[in-house]
C-alpha positions as YAML, in Angstrom:
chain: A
units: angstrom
residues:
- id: 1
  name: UNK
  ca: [107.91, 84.94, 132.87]
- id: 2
  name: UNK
  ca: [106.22, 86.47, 129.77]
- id: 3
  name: UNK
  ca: [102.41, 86.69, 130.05]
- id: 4
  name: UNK
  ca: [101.18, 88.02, 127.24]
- id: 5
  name: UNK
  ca: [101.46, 90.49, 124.25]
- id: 6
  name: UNK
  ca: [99.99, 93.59, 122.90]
- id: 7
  name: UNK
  ca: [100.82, 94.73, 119.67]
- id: 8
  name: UNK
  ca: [101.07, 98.31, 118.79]
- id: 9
  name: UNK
  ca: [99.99, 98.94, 115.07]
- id: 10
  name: UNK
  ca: [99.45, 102.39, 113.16]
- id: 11
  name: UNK
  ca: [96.22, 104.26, 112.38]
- id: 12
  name: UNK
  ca: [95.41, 107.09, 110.69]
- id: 13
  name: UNK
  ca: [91.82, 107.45, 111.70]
- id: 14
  name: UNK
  ca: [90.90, 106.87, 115.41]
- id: 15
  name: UNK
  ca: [86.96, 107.01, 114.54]
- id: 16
  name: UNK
  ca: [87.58, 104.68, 111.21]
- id: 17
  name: UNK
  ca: [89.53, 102.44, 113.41]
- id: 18
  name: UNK
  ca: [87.45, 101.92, 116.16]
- id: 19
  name: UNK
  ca: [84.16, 101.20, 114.30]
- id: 20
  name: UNK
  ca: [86.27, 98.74, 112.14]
- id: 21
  name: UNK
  ca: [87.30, 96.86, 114.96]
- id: 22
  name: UNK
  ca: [84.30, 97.16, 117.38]
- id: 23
  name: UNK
  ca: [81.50, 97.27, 115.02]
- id: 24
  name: UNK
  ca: [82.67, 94.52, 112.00]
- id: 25
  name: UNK
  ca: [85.35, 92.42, 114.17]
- id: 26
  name: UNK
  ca: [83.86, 92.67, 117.71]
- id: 27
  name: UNK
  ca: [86.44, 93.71, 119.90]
- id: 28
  name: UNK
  ca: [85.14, 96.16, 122.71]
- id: 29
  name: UNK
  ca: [87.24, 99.39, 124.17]
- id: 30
  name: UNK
  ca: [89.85, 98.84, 126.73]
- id: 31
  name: UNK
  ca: [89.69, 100.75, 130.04]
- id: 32
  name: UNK
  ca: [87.55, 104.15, 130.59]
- id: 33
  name: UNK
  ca: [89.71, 106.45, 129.57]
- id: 34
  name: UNK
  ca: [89.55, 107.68, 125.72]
- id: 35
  name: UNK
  ca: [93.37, 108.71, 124.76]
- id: 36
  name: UNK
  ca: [93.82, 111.35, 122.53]
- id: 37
  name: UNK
  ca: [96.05, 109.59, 119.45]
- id: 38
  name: UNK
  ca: [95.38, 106.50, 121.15]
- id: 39
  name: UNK
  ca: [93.49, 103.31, 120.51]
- id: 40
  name: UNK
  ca: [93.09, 100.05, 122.48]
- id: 41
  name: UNK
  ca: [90.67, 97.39, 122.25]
- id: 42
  name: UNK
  ca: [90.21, 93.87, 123.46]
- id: 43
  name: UNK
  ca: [88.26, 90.77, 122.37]
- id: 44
  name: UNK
  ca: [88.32, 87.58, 123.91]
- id: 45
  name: UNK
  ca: [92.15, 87.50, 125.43]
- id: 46
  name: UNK
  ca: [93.16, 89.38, 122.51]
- id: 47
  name: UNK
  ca: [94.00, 92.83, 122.85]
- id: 48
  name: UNK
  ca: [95.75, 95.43, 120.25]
- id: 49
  name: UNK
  ca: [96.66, 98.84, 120.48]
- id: 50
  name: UNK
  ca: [96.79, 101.48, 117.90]
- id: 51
  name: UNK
  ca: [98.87, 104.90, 117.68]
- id: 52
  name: UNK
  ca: [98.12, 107.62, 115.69]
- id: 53
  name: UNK
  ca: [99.82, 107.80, 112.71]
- id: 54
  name: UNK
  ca: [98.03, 110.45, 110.36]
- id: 55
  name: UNK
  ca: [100.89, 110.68, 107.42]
- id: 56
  name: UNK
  ca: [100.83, 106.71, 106.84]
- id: 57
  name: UNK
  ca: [100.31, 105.85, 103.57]
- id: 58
  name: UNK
  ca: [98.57, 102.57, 103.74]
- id: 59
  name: UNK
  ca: [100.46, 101.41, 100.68]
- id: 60
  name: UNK
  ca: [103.52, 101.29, 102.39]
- id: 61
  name: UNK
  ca: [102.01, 100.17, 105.75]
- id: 62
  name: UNK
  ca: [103.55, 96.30, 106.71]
- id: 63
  name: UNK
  ca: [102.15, 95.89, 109.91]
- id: 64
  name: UNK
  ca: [101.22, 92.21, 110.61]
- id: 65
  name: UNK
  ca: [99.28, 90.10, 113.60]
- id: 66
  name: UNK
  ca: [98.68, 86.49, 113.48]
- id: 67
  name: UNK
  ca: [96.15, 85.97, 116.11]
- id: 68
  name: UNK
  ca: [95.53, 82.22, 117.23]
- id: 69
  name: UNK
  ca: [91.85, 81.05, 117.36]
- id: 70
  name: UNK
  ca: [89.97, 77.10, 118.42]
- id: 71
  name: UNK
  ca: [86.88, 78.50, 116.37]
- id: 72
  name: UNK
  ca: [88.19, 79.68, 113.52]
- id: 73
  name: UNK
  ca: [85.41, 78.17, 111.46]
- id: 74
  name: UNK
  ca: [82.65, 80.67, 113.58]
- id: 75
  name: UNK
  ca: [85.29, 83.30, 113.38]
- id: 76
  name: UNK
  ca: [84.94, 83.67, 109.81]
- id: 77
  name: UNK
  ca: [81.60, 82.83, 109.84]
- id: 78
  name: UNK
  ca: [80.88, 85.86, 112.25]
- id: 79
  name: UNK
  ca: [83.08, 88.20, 109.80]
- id: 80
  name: UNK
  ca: [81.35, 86.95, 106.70]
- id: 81
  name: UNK
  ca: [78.03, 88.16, 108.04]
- id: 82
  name: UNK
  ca: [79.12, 91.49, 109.68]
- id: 83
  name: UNK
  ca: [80.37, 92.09, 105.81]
- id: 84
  name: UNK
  ca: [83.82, 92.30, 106.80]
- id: 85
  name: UNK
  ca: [86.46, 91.55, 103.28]
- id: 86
  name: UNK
  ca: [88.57, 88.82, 103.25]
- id: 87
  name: UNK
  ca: [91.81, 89.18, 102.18]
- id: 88
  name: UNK
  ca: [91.45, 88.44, 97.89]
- id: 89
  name: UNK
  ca: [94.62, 85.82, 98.99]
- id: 90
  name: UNK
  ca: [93.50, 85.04, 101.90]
- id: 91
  name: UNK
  ca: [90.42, 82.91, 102.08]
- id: 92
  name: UNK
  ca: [90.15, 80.63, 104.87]
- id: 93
  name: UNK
  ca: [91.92, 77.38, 103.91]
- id: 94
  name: UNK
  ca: [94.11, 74.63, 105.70]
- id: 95
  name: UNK
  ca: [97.71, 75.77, 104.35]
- id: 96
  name: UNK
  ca: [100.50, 73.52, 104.14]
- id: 97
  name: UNK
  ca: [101.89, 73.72, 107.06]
- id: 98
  name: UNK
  ca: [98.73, 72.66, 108.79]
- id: 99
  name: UNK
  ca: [96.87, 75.87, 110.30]
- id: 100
  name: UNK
  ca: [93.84, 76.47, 109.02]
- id: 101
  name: UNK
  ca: [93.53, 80.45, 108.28]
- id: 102
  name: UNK
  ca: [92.39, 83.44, 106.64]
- id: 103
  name: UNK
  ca: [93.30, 86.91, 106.68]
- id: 104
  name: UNK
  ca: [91.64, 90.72, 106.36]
- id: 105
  name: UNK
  ca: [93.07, 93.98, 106.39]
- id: 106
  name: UNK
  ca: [92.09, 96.99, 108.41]
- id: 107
  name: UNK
  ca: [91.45, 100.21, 107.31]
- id: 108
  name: UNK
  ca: [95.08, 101.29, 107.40]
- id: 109
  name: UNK
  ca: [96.07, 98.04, 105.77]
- id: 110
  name: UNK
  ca: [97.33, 95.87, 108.93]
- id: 111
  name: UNK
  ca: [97.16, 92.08, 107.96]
- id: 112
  name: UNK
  ca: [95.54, 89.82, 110.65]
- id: 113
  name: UNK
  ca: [95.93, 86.18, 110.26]
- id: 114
  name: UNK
  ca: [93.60, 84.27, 111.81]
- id: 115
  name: UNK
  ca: [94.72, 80.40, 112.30]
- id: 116
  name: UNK
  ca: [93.57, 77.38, 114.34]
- id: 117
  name: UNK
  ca: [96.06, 74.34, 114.58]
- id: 118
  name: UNK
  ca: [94.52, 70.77, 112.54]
...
């Protein structure tokens, strides 16, 4: 039985990273041990883990989480006023398919979707 899932995604700047996440997204850090080259951090049942990656060109960077939501209206509410950009393409909308999302990028240039189901 599969449980759950923890992506791995690149990061050139552990301190950039972690204030990114913690201070404009509001995860929190995972465990109570601080890794060297090593991020992970957690909010809600959410959790995502970051390895150094110091020659990553954020142009070239494709790394991708959609992350599932039932408040995605107060999720981007919450981002809005921590100043957190939205994605120019990636406003929050109800897409054809029926999810309603929106999308930022970190500081390295990971995409994460945020969608709720209509």
């Amino acid at each position: 039985m599969l449980t759950a899932i923890h992506p791995k995604l690149p990061m050139r700047d552990k301190n950039k990273t972690k204030a990114f996440y913690i201070d404009g997204l509001g995860f929190k850090t995972v465990g109570d041990t601080d890794y060297d080259g090593y991020l992970m951090v957690q909010k809600d049942e959410i959790q995502i883990h970051f390895f150094e990656f110091a020659g990553l060109n954020p142009k070239e960077n494709y790394g991708q989480v959609y992350i599932r939501t039932n408040t995605i209206d107060a999720v981007y509410q919450a981002f809005l006023e921590n100043k957190v950009q939205i994605h120019p393409n990636g406003k929050l909308e109800t897409k054809p398919w029926g999810q309603r999302e929106f999308s930022i990028l970190d500081p390295d240039t990971n995409l994460l979707t945020f969608g709720q189901s209509q």
